[in-house]
C-alpha positions in Angstrom: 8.6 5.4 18.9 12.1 6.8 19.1 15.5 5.1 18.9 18.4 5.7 21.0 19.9 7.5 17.9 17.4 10.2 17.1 15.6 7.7 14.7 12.2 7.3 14.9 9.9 4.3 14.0 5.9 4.8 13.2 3.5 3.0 15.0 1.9 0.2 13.2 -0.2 1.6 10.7 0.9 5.2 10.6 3.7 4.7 7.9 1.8 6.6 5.2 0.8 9.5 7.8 4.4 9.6 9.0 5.9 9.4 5.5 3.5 11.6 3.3 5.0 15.3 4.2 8.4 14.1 4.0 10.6 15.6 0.9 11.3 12.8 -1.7 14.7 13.5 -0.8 14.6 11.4 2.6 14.4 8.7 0.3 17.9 8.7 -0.7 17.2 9.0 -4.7 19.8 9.9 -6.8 19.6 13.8 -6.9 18.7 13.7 -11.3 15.6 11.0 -10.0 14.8 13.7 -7.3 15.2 16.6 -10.1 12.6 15.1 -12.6 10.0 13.9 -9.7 10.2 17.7 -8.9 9.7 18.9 -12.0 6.3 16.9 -12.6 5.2 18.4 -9.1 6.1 15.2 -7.1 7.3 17.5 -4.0 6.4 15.0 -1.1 6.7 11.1 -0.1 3.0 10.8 0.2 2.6 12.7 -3.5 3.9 9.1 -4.5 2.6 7.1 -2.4 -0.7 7.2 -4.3 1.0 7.2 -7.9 1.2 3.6 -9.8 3.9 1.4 -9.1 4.8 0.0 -12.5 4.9 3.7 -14.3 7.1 4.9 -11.4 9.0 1.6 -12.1 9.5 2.2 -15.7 9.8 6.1 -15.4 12.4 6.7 -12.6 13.5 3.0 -12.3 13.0 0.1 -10.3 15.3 1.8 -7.4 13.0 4.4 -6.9 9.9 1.9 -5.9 12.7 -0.8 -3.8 13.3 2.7 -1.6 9.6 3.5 -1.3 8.9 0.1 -0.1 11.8 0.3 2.1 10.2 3.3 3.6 7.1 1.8 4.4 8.8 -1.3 6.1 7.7 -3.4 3.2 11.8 -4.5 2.0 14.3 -5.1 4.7 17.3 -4.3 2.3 17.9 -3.5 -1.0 21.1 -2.9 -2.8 22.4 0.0 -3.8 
């Protein structure tokens, strides 16, 4: 569905097919988080998607899985 801005919103249950091919940078990481996610091959939304939370969590930091689950329409907000 598109917004009135150019935003677009999946349809309900197409999150993880409109997410996956995205860049990890859409997800508004801080660029040393997006650096080190590159470096271990983690290119792509969806190449995280499938990854565990807690070592994600404990690896990049908690802000890292709070913007996944923002992504995917499962947190409203989080703070920055």
């Amino acid at each position: 569905m598109a917004l009135g801005d150019g935003a677009r919103i999946a349809a309900p249950g197409q999150s993880y097919g409109a997410l996956s091919p995205l860049p990890i940078a859409a997800l508004r990481l801080e660029d040393q988080v997006v650096a080190q996610l590159n470096r271990l091959g983690l290119r792509q939304i969806g190449d995280l998607l499938g990854q565990p939370r807690a070592s994600l969590a404990r690896r990049f930091g908690r802000g890292l899985v709070s913007r996944l689950d923002q992504a995917m329409g499962s947190l409203v907000k989080i703070s920055d």
